[in-house]
Backbone as CSV, one residue per row, in Angstrom:
resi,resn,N_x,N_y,N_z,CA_x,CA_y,CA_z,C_x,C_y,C_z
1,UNK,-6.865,4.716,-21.087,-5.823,4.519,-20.092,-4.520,5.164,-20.552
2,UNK,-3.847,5.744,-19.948,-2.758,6.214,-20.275,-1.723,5.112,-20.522
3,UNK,-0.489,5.619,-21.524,0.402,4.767,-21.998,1.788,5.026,-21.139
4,UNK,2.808,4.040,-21.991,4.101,4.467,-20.904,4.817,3.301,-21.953
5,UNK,6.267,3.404,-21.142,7.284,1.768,-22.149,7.355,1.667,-20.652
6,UNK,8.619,-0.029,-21.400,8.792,-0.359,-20.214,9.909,-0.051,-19.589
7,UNK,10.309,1.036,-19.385,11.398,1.747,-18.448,10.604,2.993,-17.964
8,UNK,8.817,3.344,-18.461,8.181,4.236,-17.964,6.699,4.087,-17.936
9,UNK,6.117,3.171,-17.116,5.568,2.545,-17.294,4.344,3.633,-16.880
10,UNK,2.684,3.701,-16.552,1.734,4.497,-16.401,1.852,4.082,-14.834
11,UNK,1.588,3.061,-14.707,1.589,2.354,-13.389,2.116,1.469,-12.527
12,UNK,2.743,1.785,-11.138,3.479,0.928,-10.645,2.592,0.190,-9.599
13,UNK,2.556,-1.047,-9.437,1.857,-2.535,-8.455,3.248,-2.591,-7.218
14,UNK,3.227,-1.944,-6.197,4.126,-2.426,-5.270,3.326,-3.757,-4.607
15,UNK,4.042,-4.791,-3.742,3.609,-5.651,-3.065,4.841,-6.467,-1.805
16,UNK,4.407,-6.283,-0.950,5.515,-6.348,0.254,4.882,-8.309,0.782
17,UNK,5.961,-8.662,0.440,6.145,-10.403,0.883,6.598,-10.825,1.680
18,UNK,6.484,-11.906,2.393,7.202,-12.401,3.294,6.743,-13.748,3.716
19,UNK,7.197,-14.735,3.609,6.829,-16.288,3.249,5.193,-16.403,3.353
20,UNK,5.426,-16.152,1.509,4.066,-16.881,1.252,4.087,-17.147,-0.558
21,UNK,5.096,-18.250,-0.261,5.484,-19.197,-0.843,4.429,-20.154,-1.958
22,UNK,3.230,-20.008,-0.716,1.646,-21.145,-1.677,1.019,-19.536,-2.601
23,UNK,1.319,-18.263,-2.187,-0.021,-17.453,-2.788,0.825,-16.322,-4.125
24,UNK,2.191,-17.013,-3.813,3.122,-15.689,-4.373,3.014,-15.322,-6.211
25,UNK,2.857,-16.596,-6.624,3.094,-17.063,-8.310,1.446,-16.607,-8.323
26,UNK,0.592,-16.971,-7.854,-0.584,-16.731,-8.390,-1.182,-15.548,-7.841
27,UNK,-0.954,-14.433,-6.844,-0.902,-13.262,-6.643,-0.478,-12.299,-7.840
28,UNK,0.986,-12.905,-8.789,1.404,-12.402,-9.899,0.442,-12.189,-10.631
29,UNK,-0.275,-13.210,-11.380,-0.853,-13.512,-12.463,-1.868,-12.863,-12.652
30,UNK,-2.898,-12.860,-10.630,-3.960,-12.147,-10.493,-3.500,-11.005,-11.464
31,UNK,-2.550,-10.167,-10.999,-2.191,-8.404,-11.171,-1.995,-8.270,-12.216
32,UNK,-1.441,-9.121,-12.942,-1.182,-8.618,-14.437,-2.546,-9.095,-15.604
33,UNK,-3.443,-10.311,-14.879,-4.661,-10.020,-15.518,-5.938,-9.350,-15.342
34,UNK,-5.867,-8.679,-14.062,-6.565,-7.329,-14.098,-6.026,-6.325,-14.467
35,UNK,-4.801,-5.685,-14.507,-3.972,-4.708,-15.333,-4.144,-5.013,-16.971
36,UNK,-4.809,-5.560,-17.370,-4.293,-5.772,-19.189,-4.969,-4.989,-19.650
37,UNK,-4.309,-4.060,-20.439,-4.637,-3.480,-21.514,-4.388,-2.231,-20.710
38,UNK,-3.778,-2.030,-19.211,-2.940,-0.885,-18.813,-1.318,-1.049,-19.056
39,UNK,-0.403,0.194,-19.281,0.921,-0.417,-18.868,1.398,-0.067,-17.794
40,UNK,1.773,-1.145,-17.220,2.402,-1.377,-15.730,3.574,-2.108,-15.590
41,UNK,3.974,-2.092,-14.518,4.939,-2.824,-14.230,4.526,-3.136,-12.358
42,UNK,4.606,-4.359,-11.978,4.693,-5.276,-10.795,5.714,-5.498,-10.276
43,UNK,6.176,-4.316,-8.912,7.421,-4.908,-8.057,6.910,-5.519,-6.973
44,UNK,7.274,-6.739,-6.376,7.626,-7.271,-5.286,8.691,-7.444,-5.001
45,UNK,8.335,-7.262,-2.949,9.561,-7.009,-2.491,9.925,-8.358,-1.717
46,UNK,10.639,-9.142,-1.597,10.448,-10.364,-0.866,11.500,-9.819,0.245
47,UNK,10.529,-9.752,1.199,11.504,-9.196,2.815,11.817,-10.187,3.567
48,UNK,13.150,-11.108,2.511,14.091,-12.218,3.556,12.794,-13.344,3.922
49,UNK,12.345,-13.614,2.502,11.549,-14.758,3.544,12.443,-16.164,3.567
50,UNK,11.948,-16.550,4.857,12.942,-17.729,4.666,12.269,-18.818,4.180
51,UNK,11.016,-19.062,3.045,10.667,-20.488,2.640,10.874,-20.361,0.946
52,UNK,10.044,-20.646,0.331,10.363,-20.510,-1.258,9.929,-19.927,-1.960
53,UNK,9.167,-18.377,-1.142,9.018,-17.351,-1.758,9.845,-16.850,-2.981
54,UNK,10.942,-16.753,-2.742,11.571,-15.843,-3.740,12.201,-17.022,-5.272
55,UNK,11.828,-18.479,-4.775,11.540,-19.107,-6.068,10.606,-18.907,-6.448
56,UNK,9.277,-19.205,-6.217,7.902,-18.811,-6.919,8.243,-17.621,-7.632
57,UNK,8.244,-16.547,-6.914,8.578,-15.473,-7.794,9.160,-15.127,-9.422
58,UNK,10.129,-16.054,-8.846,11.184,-15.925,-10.134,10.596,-16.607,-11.224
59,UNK,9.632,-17.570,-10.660,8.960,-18.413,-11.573,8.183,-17.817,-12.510
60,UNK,7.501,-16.786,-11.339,6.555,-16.130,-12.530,7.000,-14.862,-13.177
61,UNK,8.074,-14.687,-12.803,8.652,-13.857,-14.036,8.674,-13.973,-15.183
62,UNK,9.344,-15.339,-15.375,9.063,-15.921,-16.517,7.771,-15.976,-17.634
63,UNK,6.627,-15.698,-16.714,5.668,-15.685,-17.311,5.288,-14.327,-17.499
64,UNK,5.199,-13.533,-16.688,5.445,-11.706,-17.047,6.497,-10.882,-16.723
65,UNK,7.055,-10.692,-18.014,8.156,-9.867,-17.850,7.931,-8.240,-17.486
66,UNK,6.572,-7.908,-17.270,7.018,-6.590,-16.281,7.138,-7.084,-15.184
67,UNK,7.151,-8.477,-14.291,7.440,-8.307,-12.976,9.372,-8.170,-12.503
68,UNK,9.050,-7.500,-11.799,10.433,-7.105,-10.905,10.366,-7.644,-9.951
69,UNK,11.144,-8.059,-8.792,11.544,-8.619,-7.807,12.805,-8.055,-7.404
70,UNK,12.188,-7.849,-6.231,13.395,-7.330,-5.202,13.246,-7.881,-4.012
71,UNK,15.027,-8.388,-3.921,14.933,-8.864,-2.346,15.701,-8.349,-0.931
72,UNK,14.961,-8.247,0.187,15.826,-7.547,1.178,17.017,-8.850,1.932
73,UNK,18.364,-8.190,2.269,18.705,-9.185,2.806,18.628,-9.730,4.285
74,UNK,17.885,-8.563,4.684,17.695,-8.964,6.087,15.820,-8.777,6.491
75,UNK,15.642,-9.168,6.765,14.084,-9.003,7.375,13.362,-7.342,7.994
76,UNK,13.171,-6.887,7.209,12.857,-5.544,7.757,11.544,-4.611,7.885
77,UNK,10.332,-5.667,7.695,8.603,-5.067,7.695,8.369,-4.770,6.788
78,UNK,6.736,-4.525,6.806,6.412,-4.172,5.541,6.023,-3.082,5.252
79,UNK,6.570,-1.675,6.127,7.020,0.074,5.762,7.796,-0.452,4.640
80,UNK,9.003,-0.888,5.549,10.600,-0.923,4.752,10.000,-1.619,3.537
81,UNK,9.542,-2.551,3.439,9.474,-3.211,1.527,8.878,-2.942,0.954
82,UNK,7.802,-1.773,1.461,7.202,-0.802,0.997,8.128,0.198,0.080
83,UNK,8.490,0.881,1.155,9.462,1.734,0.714,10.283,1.679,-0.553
84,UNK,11.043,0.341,-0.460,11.929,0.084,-0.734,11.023,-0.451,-2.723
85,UNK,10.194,-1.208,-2.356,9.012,-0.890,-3.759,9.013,0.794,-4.439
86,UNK,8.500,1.306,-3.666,7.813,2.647,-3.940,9.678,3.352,-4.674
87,UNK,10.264,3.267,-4.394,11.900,3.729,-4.635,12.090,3.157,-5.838
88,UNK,11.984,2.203,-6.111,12.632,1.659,-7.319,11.293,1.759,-8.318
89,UNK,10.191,2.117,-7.936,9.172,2.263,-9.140,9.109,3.255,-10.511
90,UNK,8.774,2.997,-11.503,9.267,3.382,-12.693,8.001,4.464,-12.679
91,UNK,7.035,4.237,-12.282,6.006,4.974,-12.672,5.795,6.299,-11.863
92,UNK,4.819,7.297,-12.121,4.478,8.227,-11.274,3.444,7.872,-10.776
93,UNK,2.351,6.611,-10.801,1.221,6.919,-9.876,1.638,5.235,-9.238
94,UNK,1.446,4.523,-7.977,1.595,3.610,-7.656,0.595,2.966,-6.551
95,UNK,0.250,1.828,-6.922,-0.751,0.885,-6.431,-0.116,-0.028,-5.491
96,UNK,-0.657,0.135,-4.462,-0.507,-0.708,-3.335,-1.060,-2.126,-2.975
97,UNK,-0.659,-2.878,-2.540,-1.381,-4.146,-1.833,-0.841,-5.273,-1.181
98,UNK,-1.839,-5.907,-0.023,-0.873,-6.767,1.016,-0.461,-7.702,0.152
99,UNK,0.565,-8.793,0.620,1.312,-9.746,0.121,0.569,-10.871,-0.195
100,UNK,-0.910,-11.107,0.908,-0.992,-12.506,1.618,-2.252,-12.704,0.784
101,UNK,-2.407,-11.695,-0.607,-3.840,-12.123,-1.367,-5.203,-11.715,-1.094
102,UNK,-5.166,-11.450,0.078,-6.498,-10.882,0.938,-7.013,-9.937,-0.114
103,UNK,-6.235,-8.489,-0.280,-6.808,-7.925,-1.234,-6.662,-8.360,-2.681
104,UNK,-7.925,-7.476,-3.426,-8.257,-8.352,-5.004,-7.919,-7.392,-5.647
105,UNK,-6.801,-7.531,-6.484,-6.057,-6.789,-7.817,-7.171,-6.394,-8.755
106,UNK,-8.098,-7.196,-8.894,-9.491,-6.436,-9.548,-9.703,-5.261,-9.294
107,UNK,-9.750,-4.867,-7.997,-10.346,-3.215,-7.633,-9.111,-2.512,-7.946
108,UNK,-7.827,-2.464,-8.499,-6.875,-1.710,-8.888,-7.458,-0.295,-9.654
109,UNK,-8.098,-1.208,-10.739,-8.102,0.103,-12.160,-8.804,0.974,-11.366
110,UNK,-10.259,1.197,-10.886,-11.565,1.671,-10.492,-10.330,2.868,-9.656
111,UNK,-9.696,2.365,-8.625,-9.232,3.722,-7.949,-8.289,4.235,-8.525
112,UNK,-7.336,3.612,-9.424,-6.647,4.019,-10.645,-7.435,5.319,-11.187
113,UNK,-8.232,5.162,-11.826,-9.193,5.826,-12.593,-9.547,7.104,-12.037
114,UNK,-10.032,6.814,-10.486,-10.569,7.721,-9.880,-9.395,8.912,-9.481
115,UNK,-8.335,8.592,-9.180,-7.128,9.061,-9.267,-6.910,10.650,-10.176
116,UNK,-7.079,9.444,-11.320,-6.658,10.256,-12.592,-7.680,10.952,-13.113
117,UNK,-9.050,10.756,-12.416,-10.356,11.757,-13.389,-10.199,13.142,-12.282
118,UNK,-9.390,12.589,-11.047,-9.317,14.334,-10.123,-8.812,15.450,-10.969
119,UNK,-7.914,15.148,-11.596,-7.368,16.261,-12.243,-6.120,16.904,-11.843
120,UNK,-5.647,16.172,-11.111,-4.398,16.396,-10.027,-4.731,17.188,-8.893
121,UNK,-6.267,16.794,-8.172,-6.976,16.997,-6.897,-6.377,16.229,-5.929
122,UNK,-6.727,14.930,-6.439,-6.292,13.899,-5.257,-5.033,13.606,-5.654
123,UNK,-4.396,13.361,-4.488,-2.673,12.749,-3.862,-3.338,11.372,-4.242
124,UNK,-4.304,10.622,-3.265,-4.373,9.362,-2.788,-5.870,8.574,-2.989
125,UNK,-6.192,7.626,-3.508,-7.587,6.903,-3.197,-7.360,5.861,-2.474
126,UNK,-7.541,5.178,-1.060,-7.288,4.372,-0.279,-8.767,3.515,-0.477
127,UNK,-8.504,2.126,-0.128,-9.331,1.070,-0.234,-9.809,0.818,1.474
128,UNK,-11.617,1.118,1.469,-12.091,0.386,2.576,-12.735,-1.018,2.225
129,UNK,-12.035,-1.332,3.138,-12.486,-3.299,3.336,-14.229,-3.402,3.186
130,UNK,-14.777,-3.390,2.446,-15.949,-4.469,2.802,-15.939,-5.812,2.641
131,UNK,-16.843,-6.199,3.658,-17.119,-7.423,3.973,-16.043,-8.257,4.004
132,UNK,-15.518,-7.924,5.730,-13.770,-8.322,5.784,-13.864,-9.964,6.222
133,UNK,-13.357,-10.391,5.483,-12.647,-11.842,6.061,-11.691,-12.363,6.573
134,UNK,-11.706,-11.832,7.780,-10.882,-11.857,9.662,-12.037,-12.551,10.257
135,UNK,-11.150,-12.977,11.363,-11.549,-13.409,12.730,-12.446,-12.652,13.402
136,UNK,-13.885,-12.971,14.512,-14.310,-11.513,14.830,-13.293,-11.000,15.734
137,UNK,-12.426,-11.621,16.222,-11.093,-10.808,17.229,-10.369,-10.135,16.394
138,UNK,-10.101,-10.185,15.485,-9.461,-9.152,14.449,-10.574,-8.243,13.744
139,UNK,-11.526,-8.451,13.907,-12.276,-7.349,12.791,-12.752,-6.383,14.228
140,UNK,-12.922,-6.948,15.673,-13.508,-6.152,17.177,-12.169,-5.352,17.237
141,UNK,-10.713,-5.370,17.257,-9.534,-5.033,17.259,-9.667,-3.984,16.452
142,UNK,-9.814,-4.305,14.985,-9.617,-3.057,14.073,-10.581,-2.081,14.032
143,UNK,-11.048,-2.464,14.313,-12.651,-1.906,14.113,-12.138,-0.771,15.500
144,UNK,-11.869,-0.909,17.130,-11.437,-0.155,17.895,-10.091,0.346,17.720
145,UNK,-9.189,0.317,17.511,-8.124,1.030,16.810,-8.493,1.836,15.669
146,UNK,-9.012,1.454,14.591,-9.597,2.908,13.783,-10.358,4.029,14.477
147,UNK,-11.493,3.316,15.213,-11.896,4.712,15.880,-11.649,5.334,16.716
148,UNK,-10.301,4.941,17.386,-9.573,5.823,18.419,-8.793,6.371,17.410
149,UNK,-8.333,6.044,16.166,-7.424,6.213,15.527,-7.820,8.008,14.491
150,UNK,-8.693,7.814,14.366,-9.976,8.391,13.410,-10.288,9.437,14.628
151,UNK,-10.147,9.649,15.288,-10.701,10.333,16.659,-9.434,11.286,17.263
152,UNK,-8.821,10.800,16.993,-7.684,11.402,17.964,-6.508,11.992,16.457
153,UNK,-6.610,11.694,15.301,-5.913,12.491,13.943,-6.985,12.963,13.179
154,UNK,-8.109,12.766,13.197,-9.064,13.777,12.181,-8.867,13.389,10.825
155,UNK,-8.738,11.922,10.481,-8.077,11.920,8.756,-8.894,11.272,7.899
156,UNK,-10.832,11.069,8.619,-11.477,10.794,7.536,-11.506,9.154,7.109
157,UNK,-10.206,8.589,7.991,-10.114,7.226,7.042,-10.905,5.976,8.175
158,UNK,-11.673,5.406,8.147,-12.389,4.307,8.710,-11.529,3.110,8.779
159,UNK,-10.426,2.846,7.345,-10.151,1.749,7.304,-8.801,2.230,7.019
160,UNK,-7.915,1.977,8.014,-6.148,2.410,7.287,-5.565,1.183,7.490
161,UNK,-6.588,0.128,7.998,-5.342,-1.406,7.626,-5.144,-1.538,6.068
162,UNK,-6.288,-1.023,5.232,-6.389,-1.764,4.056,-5.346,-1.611,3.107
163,UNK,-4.521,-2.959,2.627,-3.447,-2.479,2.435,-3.393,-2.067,0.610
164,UNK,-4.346,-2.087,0.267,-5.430,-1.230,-1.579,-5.097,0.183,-1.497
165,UNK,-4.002,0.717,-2.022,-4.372,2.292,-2.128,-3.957,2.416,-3.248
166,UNK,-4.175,3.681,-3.929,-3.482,4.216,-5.576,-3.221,5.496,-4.977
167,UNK,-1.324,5.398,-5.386,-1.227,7.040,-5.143,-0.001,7.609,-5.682
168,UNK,0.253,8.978,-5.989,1.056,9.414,-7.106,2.445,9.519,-5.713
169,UNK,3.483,8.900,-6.452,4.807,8.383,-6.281,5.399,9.411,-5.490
170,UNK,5.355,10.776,-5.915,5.817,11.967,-5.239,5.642,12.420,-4.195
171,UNK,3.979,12.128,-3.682,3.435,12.488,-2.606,3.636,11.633,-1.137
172,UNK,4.027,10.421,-1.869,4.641,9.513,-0.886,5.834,9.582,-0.726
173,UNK,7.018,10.183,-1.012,8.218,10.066,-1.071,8.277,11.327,-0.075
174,UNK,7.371,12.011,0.059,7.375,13.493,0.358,7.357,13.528,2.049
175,UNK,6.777,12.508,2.407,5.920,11.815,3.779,7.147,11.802,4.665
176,UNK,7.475,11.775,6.021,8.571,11.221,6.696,8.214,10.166,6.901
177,UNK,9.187,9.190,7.190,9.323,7.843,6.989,9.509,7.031,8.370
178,UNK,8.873,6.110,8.674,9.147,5.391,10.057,8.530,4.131,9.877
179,UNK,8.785,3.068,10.773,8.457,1.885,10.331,6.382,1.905,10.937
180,UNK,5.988,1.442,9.976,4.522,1.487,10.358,3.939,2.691,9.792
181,UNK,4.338,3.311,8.988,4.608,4.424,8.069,3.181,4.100,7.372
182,UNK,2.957,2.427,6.928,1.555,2.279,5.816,0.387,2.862,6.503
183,UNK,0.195,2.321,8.141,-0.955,2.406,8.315,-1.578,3.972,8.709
184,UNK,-1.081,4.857,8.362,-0.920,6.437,8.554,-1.141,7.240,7.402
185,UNK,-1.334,6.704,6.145,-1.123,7.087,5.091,-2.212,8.112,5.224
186,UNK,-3.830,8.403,5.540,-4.446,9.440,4.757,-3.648,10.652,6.067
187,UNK,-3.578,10.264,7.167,-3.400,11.760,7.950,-2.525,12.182,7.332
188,UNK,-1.165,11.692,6.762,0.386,11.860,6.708,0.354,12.885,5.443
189,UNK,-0.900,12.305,4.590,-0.875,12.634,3.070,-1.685,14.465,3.678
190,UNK,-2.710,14.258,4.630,-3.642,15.735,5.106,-2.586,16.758,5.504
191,UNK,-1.156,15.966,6.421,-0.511,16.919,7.087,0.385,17.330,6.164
192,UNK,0.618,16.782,4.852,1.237,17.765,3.773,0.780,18.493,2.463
193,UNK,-0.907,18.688,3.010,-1.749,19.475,2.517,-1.988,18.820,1.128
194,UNK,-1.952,17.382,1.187,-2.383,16.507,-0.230,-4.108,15.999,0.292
195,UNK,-4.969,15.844,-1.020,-6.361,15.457,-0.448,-6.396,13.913,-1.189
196,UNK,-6.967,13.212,0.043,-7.248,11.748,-0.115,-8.677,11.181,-0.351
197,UNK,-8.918,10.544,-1.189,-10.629,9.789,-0.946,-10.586,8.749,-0.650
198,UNK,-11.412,7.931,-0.204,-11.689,6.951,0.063,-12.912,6.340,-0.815
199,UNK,-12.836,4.527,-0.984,-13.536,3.297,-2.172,-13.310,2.727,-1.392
200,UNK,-14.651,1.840,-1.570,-14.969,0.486,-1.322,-14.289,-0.272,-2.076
201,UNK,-13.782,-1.324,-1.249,-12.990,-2.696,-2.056,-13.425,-4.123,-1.440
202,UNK,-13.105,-4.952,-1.689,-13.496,-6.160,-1.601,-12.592,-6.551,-0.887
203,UNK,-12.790,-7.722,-0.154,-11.875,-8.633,1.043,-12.319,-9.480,0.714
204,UNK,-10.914,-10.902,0.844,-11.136,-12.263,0.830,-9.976,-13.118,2.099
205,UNK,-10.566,-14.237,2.125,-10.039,-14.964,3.211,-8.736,-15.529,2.764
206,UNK,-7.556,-15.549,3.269,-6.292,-15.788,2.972,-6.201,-17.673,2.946
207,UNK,-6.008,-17.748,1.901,-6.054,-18.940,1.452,-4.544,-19.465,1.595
208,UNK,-3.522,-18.824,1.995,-2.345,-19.470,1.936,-1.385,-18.962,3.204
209,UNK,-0.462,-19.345,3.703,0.676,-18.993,4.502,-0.694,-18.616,6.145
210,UNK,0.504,-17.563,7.034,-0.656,-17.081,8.284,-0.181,-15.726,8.331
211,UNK,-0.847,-14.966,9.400,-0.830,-13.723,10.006,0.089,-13.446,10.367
212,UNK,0.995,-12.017,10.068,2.536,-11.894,10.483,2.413,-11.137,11.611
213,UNK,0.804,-10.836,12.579,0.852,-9.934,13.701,-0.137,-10.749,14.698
214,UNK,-0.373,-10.328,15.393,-0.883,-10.715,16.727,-1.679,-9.797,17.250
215,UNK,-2.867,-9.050,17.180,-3.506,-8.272,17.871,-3.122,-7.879,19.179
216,UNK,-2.501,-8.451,20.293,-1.521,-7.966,20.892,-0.069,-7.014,20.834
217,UNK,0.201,-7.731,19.917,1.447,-7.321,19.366,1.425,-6.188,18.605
218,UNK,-0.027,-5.963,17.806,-0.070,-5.188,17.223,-0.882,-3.798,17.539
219,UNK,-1.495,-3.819,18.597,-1.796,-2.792,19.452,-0.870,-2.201,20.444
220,UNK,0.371,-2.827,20.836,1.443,-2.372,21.505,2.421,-0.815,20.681
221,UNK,2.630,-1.713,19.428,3.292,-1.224,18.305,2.148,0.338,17.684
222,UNK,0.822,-0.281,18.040,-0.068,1.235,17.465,-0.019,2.323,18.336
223,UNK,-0.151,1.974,19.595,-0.091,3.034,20.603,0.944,4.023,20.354
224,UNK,2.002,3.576,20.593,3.460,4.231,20.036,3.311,5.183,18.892
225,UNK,2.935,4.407,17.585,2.773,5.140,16.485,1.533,6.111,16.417
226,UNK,0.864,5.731,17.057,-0.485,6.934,16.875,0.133,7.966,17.997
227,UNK,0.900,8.389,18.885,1.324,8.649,19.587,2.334,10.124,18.628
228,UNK,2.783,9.417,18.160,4.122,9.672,17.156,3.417,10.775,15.990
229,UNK,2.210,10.095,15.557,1.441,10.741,14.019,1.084,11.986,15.015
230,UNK,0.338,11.703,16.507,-0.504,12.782,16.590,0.953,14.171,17.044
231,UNK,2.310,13.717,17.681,2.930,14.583,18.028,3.475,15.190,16.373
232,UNK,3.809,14.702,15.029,4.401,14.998,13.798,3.336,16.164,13.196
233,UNK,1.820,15.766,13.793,0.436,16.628,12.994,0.819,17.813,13.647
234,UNK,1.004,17.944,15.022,1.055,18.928,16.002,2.152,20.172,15.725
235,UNK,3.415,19.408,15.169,4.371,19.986,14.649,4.200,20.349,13.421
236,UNK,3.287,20.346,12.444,3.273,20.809,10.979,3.334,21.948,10.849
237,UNK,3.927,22.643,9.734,3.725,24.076,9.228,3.641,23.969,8.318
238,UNK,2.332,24.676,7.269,2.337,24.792,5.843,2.704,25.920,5.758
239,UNK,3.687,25.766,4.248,4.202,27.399,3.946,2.716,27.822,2.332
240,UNK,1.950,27.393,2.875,0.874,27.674,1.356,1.423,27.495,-0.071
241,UNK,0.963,28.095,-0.940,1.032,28.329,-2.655,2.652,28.632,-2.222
242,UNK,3.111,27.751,-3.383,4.980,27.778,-3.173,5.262,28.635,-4.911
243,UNK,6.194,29.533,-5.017,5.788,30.351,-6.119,7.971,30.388,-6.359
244,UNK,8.028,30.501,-7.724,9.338,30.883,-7.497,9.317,31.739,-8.409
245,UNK,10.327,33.113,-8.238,10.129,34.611,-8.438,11.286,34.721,-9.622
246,UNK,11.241,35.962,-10.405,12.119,36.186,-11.000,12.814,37.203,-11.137
């Protein structure tokens, strides 16, 4: 595994929060005991929750001092505390995952790994859900939004809810930015001529807090944005092999 200190760490754990207060301290612990014997560092972003998220947190700082915590002061999604993770990360390659525990910090290293055996091939390894633990109204939902989704951008990805990806810091910074920005990630990464793979990952049933969307709500909000990805693809220009002369 590659090395790093701790002002440069190998690997950055972003994680975007928002009251979940019962899963937050032990979400920590998960990450830093599947990370051992990598060096990392763990930011969470606590986006204004209003219950006792951002005590737990602090709590478990105490117990690992690579975790960071950052808090927004106003409520702003989980692009923005994304973002706002991915910005302050120390590392060059960075690991993604939802807030609410669903995904398992176990499958970190494996696409970690896979990452780093490309050779600086792959930008991105994104996590597909197996054996998802949703509602069947949420898994009939996603399941039709990917394949209109998958159909209408060409980006290969089956699963872009999953919020599991490993990907080098640069290539994401590189991306234009809009809110809903996560669930776009392999086209966004294709339309700036970076190559993405896709892993199987594991899903579990959210044992704490609830759902911050509404399958309604959240098909309103996709239309728009798939709307948006397919007019940004349309507009791309690659300038090829970038060379500077002397």
């Amino acid at each position: 595994m590659e090395k790093g200190s701790p002002t440069h760490p190998a690997l950055s754990v972003v994680v975007p929060m928002y009251n979940e207060e019962g899963g937050a301290g032990a979400l920590a612990d998960e990450i830093a005991a599947a990370l051992q014997g990598l060096d990392h560092e763990i930011v969470i972003v606590d986006d204004a929750s209003t219950d006792h998220t951002l005590a737990a947190l602090k709590a478990a700082k105490v117990r690992h001092p690579q975790l960071r915590v950052l808090r927004h002061e106003n409520n702003a999604g989980q692009s923005r505390a994304l973002r706002t993770g991915i910005l302050a990360a120390r590392a060059p390659m960075v690991a993604t995952l939802d807030g609410d525990g669903q995904n398992d910090p176990a499958d970190i290293p494996a696409l970690y790994r896979q990452i780093l055996s490309s050779g600086g091939g792959l930008a991105m390894v994104a996590g597909e859900r197996q054996g998802r633990q949703d509602s069947a109204a949420k898994k009939f939902a996603s399941r039709a939004a990917n394949a209109i989704r998958k159909r209408l951008l060409n980006d290969g990805a089956a699963d872009t809810g999953c919020g599991l990806k490993v990907f080098r810091r640069e290539a994401f910074l590189s991306l234009p930015y809009f809110d809903h920005l996560h669930r776009y990630l392999p086209a966004l990464m294709a339309r700036e001529g970076y190559e993405t793979a896709f892993a199987p990952v594991s899903h579990r049933a959210r044992a704490h807090g609830a759902s911050k969307y509404t399958n309604f709500g959240r098909a309103l909000v996709a239309v728009r944005d798939l709307m948006g990805v397919v007019w940004l693809n349309a507009r791309a220009r690659r300038p090829g092999k970038i060379s500077e002369e002397n």
